[in-house]
C-alpha positions in Angstrom: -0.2 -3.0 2.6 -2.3 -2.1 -0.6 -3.9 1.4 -0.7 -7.0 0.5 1.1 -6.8 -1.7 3.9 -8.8 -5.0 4.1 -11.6 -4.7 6.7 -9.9 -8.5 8.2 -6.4 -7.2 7.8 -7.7 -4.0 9.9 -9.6 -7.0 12.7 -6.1 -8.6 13.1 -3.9 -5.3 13.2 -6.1 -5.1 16.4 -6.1 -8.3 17.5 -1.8 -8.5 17.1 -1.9 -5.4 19.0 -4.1 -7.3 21.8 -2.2 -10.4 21.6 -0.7 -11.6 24.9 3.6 -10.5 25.4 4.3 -14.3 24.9 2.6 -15.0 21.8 4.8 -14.2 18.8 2.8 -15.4 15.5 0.4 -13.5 14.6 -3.2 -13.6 13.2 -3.2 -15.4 10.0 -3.3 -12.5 7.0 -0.8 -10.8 9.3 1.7 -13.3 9.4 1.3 -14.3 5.9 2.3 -10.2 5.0 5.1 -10.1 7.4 6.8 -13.1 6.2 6.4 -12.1 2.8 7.4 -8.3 3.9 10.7 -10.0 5.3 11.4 -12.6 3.3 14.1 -11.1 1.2 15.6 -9.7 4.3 15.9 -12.8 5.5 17.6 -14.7 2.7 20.2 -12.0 2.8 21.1 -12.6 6.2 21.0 -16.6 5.6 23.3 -16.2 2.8 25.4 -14.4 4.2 26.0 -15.6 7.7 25.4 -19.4 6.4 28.7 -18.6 3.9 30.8 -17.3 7.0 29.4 -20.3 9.3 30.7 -22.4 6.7 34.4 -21.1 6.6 34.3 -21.1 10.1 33.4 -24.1 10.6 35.8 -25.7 8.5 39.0 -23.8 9.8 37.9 -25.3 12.7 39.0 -28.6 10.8 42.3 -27.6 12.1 42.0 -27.8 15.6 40.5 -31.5 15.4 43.7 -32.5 13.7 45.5 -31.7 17.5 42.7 -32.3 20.1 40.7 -34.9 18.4 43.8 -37.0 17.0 42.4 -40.4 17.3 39.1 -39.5 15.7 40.4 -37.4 13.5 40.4 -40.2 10.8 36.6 -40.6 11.1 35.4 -37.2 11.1 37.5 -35.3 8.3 35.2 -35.8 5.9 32.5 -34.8 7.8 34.0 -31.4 8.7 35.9 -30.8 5.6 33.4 -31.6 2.5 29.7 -33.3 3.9 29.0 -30.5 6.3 29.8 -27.4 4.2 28.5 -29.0 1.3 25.4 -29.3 2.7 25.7 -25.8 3.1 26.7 -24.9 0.5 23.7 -26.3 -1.6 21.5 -24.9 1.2 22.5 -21.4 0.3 22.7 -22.0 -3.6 18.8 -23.2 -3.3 18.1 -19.9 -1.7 18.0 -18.6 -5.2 15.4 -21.1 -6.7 12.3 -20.0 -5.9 10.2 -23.1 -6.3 12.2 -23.9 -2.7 12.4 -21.1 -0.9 8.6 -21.8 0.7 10.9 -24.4 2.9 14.4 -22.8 2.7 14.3 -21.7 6.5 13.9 -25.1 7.9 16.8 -26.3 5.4 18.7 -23.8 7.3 18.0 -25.0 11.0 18.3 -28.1 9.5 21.7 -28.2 8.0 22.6 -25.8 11.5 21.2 -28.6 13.8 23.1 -30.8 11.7 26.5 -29.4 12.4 25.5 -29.0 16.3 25.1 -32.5 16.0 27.9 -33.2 14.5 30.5 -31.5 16.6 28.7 -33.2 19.5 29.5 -36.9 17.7 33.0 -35.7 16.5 34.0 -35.4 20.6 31.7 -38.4 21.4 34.3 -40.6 19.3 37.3 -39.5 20.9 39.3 -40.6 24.3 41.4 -37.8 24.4 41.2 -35.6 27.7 41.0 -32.3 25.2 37.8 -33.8 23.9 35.8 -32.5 26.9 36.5 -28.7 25.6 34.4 -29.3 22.3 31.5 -28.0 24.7 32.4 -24.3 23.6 32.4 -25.2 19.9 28.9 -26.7 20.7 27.6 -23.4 22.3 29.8 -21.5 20.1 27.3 -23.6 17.0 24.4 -22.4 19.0 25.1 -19.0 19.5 25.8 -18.7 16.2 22.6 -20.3 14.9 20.3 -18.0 17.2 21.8 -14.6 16.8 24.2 -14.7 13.0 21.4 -16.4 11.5 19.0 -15.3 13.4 16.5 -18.4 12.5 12.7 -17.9 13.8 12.7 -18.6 17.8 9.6 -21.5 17.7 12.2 -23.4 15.0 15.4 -22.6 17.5 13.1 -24.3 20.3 13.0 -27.5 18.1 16.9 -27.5 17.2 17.8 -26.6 21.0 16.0 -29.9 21.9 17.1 -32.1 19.8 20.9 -31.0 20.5 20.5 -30.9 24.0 18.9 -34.3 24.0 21.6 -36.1 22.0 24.4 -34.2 24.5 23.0 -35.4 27.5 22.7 -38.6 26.0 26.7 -38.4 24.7 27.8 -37.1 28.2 26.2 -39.8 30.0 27.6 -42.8 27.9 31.2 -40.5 28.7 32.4 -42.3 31.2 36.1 -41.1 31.6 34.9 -38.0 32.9 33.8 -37.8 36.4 30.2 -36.9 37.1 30.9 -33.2 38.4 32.2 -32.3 34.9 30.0 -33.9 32.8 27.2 -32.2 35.1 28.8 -28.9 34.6 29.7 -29.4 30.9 25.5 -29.9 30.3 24.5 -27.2 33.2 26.8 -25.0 31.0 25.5 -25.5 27.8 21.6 -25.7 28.6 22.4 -22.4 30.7 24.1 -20.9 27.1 21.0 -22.2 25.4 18.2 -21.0 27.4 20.0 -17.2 27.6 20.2 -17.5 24.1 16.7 -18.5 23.6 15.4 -15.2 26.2 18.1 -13.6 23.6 16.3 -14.5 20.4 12.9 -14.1 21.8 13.2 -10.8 22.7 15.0 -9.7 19.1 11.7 -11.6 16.9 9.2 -9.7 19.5 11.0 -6.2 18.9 11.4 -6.9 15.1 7.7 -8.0 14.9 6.1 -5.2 16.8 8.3 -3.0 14.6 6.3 -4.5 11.9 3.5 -4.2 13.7 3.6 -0.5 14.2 5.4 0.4 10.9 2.0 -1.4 9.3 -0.1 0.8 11.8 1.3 3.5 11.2 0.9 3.0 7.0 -2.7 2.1 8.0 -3.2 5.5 9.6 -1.7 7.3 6.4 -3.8 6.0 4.3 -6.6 6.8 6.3 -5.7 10.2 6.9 -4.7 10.9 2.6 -8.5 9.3 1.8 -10.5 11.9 4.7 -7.6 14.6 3.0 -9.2 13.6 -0.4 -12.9 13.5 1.4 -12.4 16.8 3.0 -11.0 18.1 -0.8 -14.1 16.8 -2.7 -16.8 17.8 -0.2 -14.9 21.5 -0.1 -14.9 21.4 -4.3 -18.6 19.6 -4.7 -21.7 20.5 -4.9 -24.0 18.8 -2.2 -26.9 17.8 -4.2 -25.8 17.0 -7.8 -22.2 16.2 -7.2 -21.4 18.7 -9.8 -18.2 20.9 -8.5 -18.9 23.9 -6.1 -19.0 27.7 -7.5 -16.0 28.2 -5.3 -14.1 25.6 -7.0 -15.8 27.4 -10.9 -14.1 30.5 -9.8 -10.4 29.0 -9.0 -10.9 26.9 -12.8 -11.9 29.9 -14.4 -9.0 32.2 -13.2 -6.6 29.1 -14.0 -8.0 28.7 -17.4 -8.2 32.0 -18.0 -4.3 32.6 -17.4 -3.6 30.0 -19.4 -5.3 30.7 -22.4 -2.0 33.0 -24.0 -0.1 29.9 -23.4 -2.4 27.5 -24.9 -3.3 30.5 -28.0 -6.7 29.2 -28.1 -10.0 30.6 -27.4 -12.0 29.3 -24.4 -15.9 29.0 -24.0 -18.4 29.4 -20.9 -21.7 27.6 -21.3 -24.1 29.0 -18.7 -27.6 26.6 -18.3 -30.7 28.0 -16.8 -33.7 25.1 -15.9 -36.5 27.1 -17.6 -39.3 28.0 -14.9 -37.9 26.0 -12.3 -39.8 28.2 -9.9 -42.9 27.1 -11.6 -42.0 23.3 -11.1 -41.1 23.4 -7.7 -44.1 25.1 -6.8 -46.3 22.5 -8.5 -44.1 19.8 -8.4 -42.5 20.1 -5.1 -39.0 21.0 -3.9 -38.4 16.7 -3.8 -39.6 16.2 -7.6 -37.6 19.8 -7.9 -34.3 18.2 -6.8 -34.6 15.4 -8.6 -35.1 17.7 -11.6 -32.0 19.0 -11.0 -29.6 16.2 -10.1 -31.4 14.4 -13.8 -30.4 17.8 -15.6 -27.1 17.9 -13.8 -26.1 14.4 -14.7 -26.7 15.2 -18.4 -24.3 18.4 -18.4 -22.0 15.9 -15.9 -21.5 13.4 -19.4 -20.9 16.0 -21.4 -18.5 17.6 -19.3 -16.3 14.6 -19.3 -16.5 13.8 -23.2 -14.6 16.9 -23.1 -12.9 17.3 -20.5 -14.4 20.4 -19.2 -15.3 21.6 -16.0 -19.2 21.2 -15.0 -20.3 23.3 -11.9 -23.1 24.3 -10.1 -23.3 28.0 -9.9 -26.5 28.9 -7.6 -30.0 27.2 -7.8 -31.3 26.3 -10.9 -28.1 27.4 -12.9 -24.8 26.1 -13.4 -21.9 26.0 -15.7 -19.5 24.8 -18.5 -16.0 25.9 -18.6 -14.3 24.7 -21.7 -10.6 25.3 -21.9 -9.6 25.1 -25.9 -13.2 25.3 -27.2 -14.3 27.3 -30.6 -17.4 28.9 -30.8 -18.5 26.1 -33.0 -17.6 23.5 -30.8 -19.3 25.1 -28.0 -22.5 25.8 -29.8 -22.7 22.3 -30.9 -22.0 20.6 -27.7 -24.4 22.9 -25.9 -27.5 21.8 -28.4 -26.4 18.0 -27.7 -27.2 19.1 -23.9 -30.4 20.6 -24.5 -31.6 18.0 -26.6 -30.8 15.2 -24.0 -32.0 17.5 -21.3 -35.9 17.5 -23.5 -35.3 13.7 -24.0 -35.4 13.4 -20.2 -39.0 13.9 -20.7 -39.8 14.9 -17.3 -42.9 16.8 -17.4 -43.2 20.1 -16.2 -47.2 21.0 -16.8 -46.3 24.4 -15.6 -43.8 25.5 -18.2 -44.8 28.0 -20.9 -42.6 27.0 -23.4 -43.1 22.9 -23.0 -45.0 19.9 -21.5 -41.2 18.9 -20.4 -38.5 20.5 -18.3 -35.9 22.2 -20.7 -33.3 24.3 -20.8 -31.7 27.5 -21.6 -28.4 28.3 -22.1 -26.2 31.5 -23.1 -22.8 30.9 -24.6 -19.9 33.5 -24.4 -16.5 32.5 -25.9 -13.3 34.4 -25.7 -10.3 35.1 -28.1 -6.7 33.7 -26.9 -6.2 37.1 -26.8 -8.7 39.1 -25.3 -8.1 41.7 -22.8 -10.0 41.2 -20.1 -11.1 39.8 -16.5 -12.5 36.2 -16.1 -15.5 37.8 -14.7 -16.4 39.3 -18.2 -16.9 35.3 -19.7 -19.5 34.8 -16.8 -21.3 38.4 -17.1 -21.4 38.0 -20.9 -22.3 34.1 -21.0 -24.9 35.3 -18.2 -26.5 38.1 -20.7 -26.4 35.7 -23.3 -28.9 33.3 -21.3 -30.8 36.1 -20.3 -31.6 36.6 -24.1 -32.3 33.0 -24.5 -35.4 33.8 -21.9 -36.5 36.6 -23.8 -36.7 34.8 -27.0 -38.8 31.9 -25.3 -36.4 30.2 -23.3 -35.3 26.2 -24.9 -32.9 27.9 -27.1 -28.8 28.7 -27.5 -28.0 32.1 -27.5 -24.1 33.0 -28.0 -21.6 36.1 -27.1 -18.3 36.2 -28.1 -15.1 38.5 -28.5 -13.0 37.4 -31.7 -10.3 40.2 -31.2 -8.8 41.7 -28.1 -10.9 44.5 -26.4 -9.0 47.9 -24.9 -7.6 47.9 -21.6 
């Protein structure tokens, strides 16, 4: 599952957890994600249960030699070299990925096969121990259903086709009486039905395992993005998306302990909309919000040329934090945002300083050094604006501390 969940991934997650208890498959993203999910999983298991089927398989050679004597001639090959050879490259193609799209029904295939052929190897002979071959056919099946655990709609198919060719063997049998021929098949079908129930059962669990571990994942996710919602709305500022004074404050403490680390001076540009009052009374507080979400985007781009922290701190005001920042730096950077603030040219007929809304802004910069609180970089950035008002507003006025103050 990717970070954010699909909107029709979601629509089947629901509908898989709807689905009737008999339906396995499910929706069609879904099932195309769990088999991918698995796949690896799955050619582990193949590999390695299809190598020990193999051995198994032909160690059983050696019994044939003993109770299948007169068809022993005809069926060596088959159990010695063709069988586990077909097995062999089954497993060995598991690793070649242009195949492995069909690899699972090479495995029921080449399992089906050997069901098969243990049920012609017993068909051939007359001997009265033939009739025992049964259990190595249920043995096959077992084997198939629960070592290599192959997908319970193909184990339907392979179950069939077995059981149809050993009915079709046991009635051409004619040496043995009916009653044991009868129980021979009622035994088997019994074995293959319990190990079908078997097999269901272990695909349902292992799917609704999947199901819920995806569900699960689903509802992390969801619950990290409201965690991230919850962080931005608590951090921004409702209005011009511009962070929050309470998250200012946290910056500026953080900066300001880090500046003896970092040796380098830090810089506070504090803005001021010049007679915003005046605006909002003649524009209105709509055309004054507007005002201030244009000005806000301008210190906004600024902000992240930088890197610096843009916030809103109350009204018409807001703030700069720059973390590494000469005065020079700061002065110039403040006079790019001024000047695209005035090339906004929204008009403000009520200003006494312009025909457009402007800006004022105080700069206060600190020495690495300086010994003080953080709240003397917003005080003095604060006076410093306050001076830019009594000079005629639209204008940068700075403060700053070269060397470190007394305690």
């Amino acid at each position: 599952m990717t970070d954010k969940t699909s909107p029709q991934l979601e629509q089947e997650l629901a509908a898989a957890d709807r689905q009737p208890w008999y339906q396995l498959a499910f929706p069609p993203v879904l099932e195309e994600a769990y088999l991918h999910a698995t796949c690896e999983q799955r050619l582990r298991r193949y590999r390695l249960f299809g190598a020990i089927g193999i051995v198994v398989f032909m160690l059983y050679g050696l019994v044939d030699k003993f109770y299948l004597a007169d068809a022993y001639g005809r069926i060596w090959l088959w159990r010695w070299l063709i069988l586990p050879g077909m097995g062999t490259i089954s497993i060995i193609g598991s690793y070649w990925a242009p195949v492995r799209r069909w690899y699972e029904l090479s495995v029921v295939g080449v399992s089906t096969a050997c069901v098969l052929a243990l049920i012609w190897f017993f068909s051939l002979s007359h001997m009265p121990t033939a009739q025992h071959y049964y259990g190595g056919v249920m043995l096959c099946l077992v084997f198939t259903m629960f070592g290599l655990r192959i997908p319970f709609r193909l184990a339907c198919y392979s179950s069939v086709i077995s059981l149809s060719y050993l009915g079709w063997v046991l009635l051409d049998w004619h040496f043995l009486d009916e009653a044991t021929r009868s129980l021979i098949f009622i035994l088997v079908i019994s074995c293959v039905l319990l190990g079908l129930l078997g097999l269901f059962q272990l695909e349902k669990e292992a799917r609704r395992s999947y199901l819920l571990a995806q569900e699960l994942q689903r509802d992390h996710l969801q619950l990290q993005q409201g965690f991230k919602y919850l962080q931005q709305i608590s951090t921004a500022d409702g209005l011009t998306g511009l962070f929050n004074r309470r998250y200012f404050d946290q910056q500026l403490q953080t900066v300001w302990e880090s500046r003896l680390q970092n040796k380098a001076d830090i810089a506070l540009l504090f803005v001021d909309v010049d007679y915003f009052k005046k605006y909002n009374d003649s524009q209105g507080h709509q055309m004054g919000d507007d005002a201030l979400i244009r000005v806000a985007q301008v210190i906004s781009r600024h902000a992240e040329s930088v890197n610096g922290c843009a916030a809103r701190y109350g009204g018409e005001e807001f703030v700069l934090l720059l973390a590494c920042s000469t005065v020079g730096q700061a002065s110039r950077l403040a006079e790019q945002i001024r000047q695209d603030v005035e090339a906004l040219a929204l008009p403000h007929p009520s200003s006494l300083c312009s025909q457009v809304v402007t800006i004022s802004i105080g700069i206060a910069a600190a020495h690495a050094s300086i010994n003080q609180k953080p709240d003397w970089l917003v005080s003095t950035a604060d006076a410093a604006v306050y001076q830019a008002k009594k000079q005629g507003r639209n204008r940068i006025v700075t403060m700053h501390s070269c060397q470190p103050l007394p305690n």
